[in-house]
C-alpha angles and dihedrals in degrees: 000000000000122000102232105175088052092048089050089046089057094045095052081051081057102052089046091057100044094054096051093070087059086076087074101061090034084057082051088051089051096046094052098030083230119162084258097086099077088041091053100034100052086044085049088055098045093048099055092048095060090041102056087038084059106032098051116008080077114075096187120184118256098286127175106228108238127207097264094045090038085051093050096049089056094055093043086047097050092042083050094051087047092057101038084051086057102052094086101048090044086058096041116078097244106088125061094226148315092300097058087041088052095057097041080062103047091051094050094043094045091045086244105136106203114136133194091200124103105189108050098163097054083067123108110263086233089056097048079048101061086043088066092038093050082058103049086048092060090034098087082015142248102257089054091051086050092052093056098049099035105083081173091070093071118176081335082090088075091067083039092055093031092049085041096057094023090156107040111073090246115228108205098209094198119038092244114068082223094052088046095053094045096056091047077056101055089046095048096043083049102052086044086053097040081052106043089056085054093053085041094055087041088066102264109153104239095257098048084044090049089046097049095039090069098043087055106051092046088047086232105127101217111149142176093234125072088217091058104220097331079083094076101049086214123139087176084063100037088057081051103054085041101059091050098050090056093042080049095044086058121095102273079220093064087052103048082050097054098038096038104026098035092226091161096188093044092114096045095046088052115086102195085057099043084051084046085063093031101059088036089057092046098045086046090051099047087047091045095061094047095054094050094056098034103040145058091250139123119239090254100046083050088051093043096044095042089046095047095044092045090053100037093050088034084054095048085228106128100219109149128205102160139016094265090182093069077062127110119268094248089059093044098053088054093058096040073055098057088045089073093039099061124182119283139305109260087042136109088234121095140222128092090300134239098267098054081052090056090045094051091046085050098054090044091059091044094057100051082053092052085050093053096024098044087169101050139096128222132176126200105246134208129188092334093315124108103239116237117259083235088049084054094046093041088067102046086056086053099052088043079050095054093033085058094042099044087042093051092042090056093045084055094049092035086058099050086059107263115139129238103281102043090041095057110028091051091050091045079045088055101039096054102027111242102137111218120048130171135286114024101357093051129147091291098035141077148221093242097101093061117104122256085257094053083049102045094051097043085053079061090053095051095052090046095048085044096060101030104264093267101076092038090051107041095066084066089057122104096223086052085080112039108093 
């Protein structure tokens, strides 16, 4: 029986916390006197009314939060941060309705990166801003940030982290979830402000640093230029931004081992990670090669484009340096590859992660030896520890959850009258949250053009990619709901 009057309270809590961070880019409207002021402060407004109704009008009884409560409040928070993230571009002129506000939102908040808007830079800076703050909100994730600042929670935040990263094996770093989430926070606050002094030293002025330092370290892509990062011209900055999405498509456990605990060899004894760097070598050098020989490019500005669009769509993170889509097809179909990788588990980057990759690549080995070798026995190993039978099942229910998701999304878009490539490559772009795709949402183009129905159902994709497809699904089952 679910507990409805705590998971409302919780929720209210939500919605108060989500709109105070609307103060920051509100401060940003009044300081610069931009059309942003009416748009933040009315949402502002909103969102602190319904807060407080549902945060304190309830007075539920003491209730331990259990995992399918704990399941379903993940899904209704991020669905109310969504929609507290798109009050003020609902008010403001720039969007055509709640639909293409939504999925602004949802983008921000998912990391995704993908954007309906064609004229980025005729927005209000307070608005861009809220844009990069929305991602670096969603980066280390909502429900972790709740869990740091909800005392309330108690030893319920486990069902909250654990819902919230249902298909990573979760590694509480500190024996207390609160602890845990707190030290995630600090790691993550540290890398954004390491890496807004080197973009300021690149030349960024403070408030494009501030605003890219959060994309990236979301892995989200958002950026104040139409033109993403090709804008600046700038190899120094594109070496910066590229350093910081593969630190942030690393396992944040590997980093608070090696920053807090001083476990120098942390990133060479790790597999996924060591595949991470692996298969991004590999993809830069490939594309490397075919730029050199099929483009008017140097051999350095081959090196340095192929390095900063492999990360950056290894990373999931939408960044764009270059029109990838005037590329060979070689190079292209690389890149379409990496969108189905991802980063690591652990990261703020999507797809379906390294380590899933090296799983997969496992079973099917196993099998061909239980084909040849009917007697034996084999077990799936990593780093140097046989892998569960459930852990096994567990992701061959994930990739037959994002076979059928990624299937359904691309009859929908199929059916408003998109062709093929754009069809699939903007519904692989949503589902794992990547940002640009190919056709018609490239690098330079947008997802503006796409009817209310195509949006609608690739801002599904993006919640479901974002939590791993399990938490986002079960609430549609019917035993989810049978006490």
């Amino acid at each position: 029986m679910i507990n409805w009057p705590t998971i409302i309270k919780l929720l209210g809590f939500t919605v108060l916390g989500i709109s105070g961070c609307l103060v920051f880019p509100l401060i940003l409207a009044l300081s610069r006197g931009d059309a942003g002021i009416f748009p933040l402060l009315i949402s502002l407004l909103i969102g602190i009314i319904a807060g407080s109704i549902g945060a304190f009008l309830l007075r539920p009884e003491p209730h331990e939060i259990t995992r399918k409560e704990g399941v379903l409040f993940v899904v209704l928070a991020w669905l109310a941060a969504v929609i507290v993230g798109a009050l003020p571009y609902w008010f403001s002129p720039y969007f055509a309705g709640f639909t293409d506000a939504f999925f602004e939102s949802m983008s921000g908040y998912t990391t995704t990166g993908s954007t309906i808007l064609t004229d980025i830079e005729g927005l209000p800076q307070s608005l861009l801003f809220w844009r990069a703050l929305t991602h670096w909100l969603g980066g280390m994730g909502i429900i972790v940030l709740g869990i740091a600042i909800l005392p309330l929670l108690g030893a319920g935040g486990t069902a909250l982290y654990r819902a919230e990263f249902s298909g990573a094996r979760s590694e509480k770093l500190t024996p207390r979830i609160a602890e845990t989430a707190i030290a995630l926070w600090k790691i993550y606050a540290g890398f954004t402000l390491l890496e807004y002094i080197a973009l300021r030293f690149a030349g960024m002025t403070p408030f494009d640093a501030i605003c890219h330092s959060f994309a990236t370290m979301a892995t989200g892509g958002f950026s104040t230029r139409a033109a993403s990062i090709e804008a600046y011209a700038s190899p120094l900055i594109e070496y910066i931004i590229i350093i910081f999405m593969l630190i942030a498509g690393i396992n944040f456990t590997l980093h608070y081992r090696f920053l807090v605990k001083r476990e120098t060899r942390v990133f060479f004894k790790d597999s996924e990670s060591k595949a991470y760097m692996g298969i991004a070598l590999a993809a830069t050098v490939g594309i490397t090669i075919s730029l050199f020989f099929s483009m008017d490019y140097s051999g350095l500005d081959s090196f340095r484009l192929a390095t900063f669009q492999v990360v950056s769509i290894m990373t999931t993170t939408g960044f764009a340096s270059a029109d990838f889509e005037l590329w060979v097809p070689f190079a292209q179909f690389i890149l379409l590859a990496l969108m189905f990788v991802g980063g690591c588990t652990g990261s703020t980057a999507g797809g379906m992660k390294v380590s899933r990759i090296m799983l997969l690549r496992q079973v099917v080995a196993r099998e061909f030896r239980r084909i040849t070798e009917r007697r034996g026995v084999f077990s799936v190993w990593k780093d140097g520890r046989a892998v569960p039978e459930s852990t096994i099942s567990s992701l061959l229910n994930l990739v037959y959850l994002a076979f059928i998701v990624n299937f359904t999304a691309c009859l929908v878009l199929a059916a408003t009258g998109e062709d093929i490539l754009t069809t699939v490559s903007a519904v692989t772009a949503c589902m794992f949250n990547i940002g640009p795709g190919f056709g018609d949402v490239g690098a330079i183009d947008n997802y503006g053009h796409l009817s209310a129905i195509a949006k609608w159902s690739l801002s599904f994709c993006m919640l479901a990619g974002r939590l791993e497809f399990y938490t986002a699904l079960v609430i549609f089952s019917g035993s989810f709901w049978k006490k």
